[in-house]
N, C-alpha and C positions, 0 to 999 in steps of 0.2 A: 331771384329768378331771372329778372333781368341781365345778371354779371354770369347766370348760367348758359343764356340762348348766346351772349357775345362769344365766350369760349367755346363753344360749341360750334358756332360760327369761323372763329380766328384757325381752330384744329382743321375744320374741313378744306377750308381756302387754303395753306400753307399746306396739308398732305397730297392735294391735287396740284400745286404748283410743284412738289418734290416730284411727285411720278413724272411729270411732263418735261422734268431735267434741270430745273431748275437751279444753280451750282453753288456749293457751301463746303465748308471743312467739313472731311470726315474725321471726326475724334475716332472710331475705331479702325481707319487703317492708315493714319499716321503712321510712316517708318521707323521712324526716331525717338518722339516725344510727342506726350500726349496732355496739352494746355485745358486751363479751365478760360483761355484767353485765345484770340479774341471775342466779341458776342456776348448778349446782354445773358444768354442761359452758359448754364455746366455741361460738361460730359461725363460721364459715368465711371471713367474709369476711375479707380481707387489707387492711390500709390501703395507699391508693394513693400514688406519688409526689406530696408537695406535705401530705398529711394526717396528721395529728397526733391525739391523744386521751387523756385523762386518767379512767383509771376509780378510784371511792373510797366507801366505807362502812362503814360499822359492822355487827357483828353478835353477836345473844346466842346463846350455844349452849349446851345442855343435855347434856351428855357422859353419862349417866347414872350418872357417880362423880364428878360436880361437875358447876358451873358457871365458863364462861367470856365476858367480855365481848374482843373483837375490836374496835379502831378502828384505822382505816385501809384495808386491804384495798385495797394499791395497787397500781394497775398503770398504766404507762404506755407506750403503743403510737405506733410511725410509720412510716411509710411511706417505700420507697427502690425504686428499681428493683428490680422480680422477686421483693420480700420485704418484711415487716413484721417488724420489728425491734421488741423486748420488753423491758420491765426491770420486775420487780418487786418491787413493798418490803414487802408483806405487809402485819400489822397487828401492832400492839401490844398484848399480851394480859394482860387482868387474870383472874385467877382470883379466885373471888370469896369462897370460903374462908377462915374465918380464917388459916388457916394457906398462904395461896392462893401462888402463884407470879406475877410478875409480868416481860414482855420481851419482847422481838421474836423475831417468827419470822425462818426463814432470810429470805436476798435471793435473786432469781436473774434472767438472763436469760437468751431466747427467742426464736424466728424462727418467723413462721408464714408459708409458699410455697404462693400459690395453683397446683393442679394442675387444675384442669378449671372451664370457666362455661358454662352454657347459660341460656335463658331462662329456663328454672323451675330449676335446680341447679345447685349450688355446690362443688364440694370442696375441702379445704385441710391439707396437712401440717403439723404442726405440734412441734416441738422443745424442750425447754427443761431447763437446770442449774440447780438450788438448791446455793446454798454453804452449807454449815453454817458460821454464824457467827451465829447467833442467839441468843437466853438461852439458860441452859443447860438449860431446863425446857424450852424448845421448839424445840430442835435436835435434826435428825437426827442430827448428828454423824459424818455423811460426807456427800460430794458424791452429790446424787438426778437421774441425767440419763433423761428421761423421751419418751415422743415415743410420737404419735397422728396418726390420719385425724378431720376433721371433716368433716361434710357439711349441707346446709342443702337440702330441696326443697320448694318449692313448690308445694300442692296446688290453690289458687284465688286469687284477688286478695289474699285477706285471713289464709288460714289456710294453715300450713306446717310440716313437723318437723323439725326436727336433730335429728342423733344424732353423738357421739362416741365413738371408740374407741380405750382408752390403755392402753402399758404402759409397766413400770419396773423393771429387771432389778434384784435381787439388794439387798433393802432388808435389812438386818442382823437386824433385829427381826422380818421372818417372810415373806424370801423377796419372789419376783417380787409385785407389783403388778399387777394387773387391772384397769380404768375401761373404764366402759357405761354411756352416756346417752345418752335418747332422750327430745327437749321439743317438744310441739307448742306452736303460738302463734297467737293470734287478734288481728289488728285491730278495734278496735271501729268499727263505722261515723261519720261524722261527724268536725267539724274537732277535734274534743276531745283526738285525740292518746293516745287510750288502749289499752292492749293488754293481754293477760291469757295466760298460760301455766301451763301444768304438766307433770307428768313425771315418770319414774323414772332414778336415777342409782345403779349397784352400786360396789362397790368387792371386789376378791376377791382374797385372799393365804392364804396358809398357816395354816390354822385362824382364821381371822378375819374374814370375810365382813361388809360391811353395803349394805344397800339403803335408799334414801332415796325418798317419795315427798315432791315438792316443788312450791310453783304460787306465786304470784305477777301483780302487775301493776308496768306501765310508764306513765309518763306525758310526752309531751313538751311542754317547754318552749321555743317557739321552733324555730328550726332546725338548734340546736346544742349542746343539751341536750336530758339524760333522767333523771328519776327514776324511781326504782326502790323495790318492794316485796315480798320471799319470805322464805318460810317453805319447811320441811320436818321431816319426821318419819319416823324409823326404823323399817321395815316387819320387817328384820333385824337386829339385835344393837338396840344401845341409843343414843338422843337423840335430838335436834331443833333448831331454831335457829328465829330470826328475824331477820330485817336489813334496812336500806334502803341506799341509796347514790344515786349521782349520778355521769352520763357526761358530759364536757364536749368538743365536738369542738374542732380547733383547724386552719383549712384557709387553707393561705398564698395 
């Protein structure tokens, strides 16, 4: 009940900072190309038959009992009848401690089924298994099978929120898993290709709660590329991160 009144909480505060203009990527009126990157949530859009896409970046995180550098952060997404089919390979993590650990995280794949489109919104279920086979510093060390509602609406040409909703039964080290995100997003006007977001993202489990607020921009490259810039910082428990990355579409 308690990880019910936070969320409940985390939704209200981040839908009233979206009304009030708050600025974030919109995943649904991106021109070009539509990232599950940057931002700790998805966007709903599903790759269509024939499209392909490769998401990838770095990032430094601040754990507040270390630090970690993250390369890679991979995912790579495509498109089939009725589904978007998922694989991803995570990143390679250095800890930066002398005494640091060093390895991959788990692998896993994913399907994300689009369930509803209208002009202005989007919805989209979303699926996915991590195998524990990663270092042994950053492995779950059991199978993590997870599954979420994504949604994406559109409030004006330019500005729009998603919000996602995830859970994950039965994590060894402290119970069900809770996810709450909710990012609005702004196109910047002009051919410049730029966007700007932010947002709040919970996480809620059995004594362990954390809330993220997080923002960022996008820049496109072309019509098939995007770079990427976010940051965030720990409103609940402890850390922060920084990262960039790059989307590369691939359309047969």
């Amino acid at each position: 009940m308690k990880s019910f009144y936070r969320m409940l909480g985390l939704l209200t505060a981040t839908l009233a900072l979206s009304a009030g203009g708050l600025s974030a990527q919109s995943r649904t009126h991106a021109p070009a190309i539509l990232s599950d990157r940057p931002g700790i949530g998805n966007g709903a859009y599903a790759m269509t038959p024939g499209e392909a896409q490769f998401e990838v970046g770095l990032a430094f995180n601040d754990l507040g009992t270390g630090d970690q550098l993250h390369l890679g952060q991979g995912l790579f997404r495509i498109g089939v009848p009725g589904v978007e089919l998922r694989f991803l390979a995570n990143s390679l993590v250095f800890e930066t401690s002398a005494e640091g650990e060093t390895g991959w995280q788990d692998v896993g794949a994913g399907a994300k089924v689009p369930l509803l489109e209208t002009s202005s919104t989007r919805l989209s279920g979303l699926a996915t298994i991590v195998l524990p086979i990663g270092g042994r510093a950053f492995s779950a060390d059991q199978v993590v099978v997870d599954g979420g509602l994504l949604l994406d609406a559109s409030l004006t040409d330019a500005f729009g929120v998603s919000g996602n909703a995830g859970y994950a039964r039965g994590l060894d080290d402290g119970g069900d898993l809770f996810t709450v995100t909710v990012t609005s997003g702004l196109a910047i006007p002009g051919d410049a290709g730029v966007g700007v977001f932010a947002g709040l993202a919970g996480f809620f489990s059995q004594g362990s709660d954390q809330v993220f607020l997080e923002g960022g921009a996008t820049l496109l490259l072309g019509t098939e590329t995007q770079l990427d810039l976010n940051a965030g910082l720990a409103l609940e428990g402890d850390g922060s991160f920084i990262g960039l990355g790059l989307a590369h579409r691939v359309s047969r």
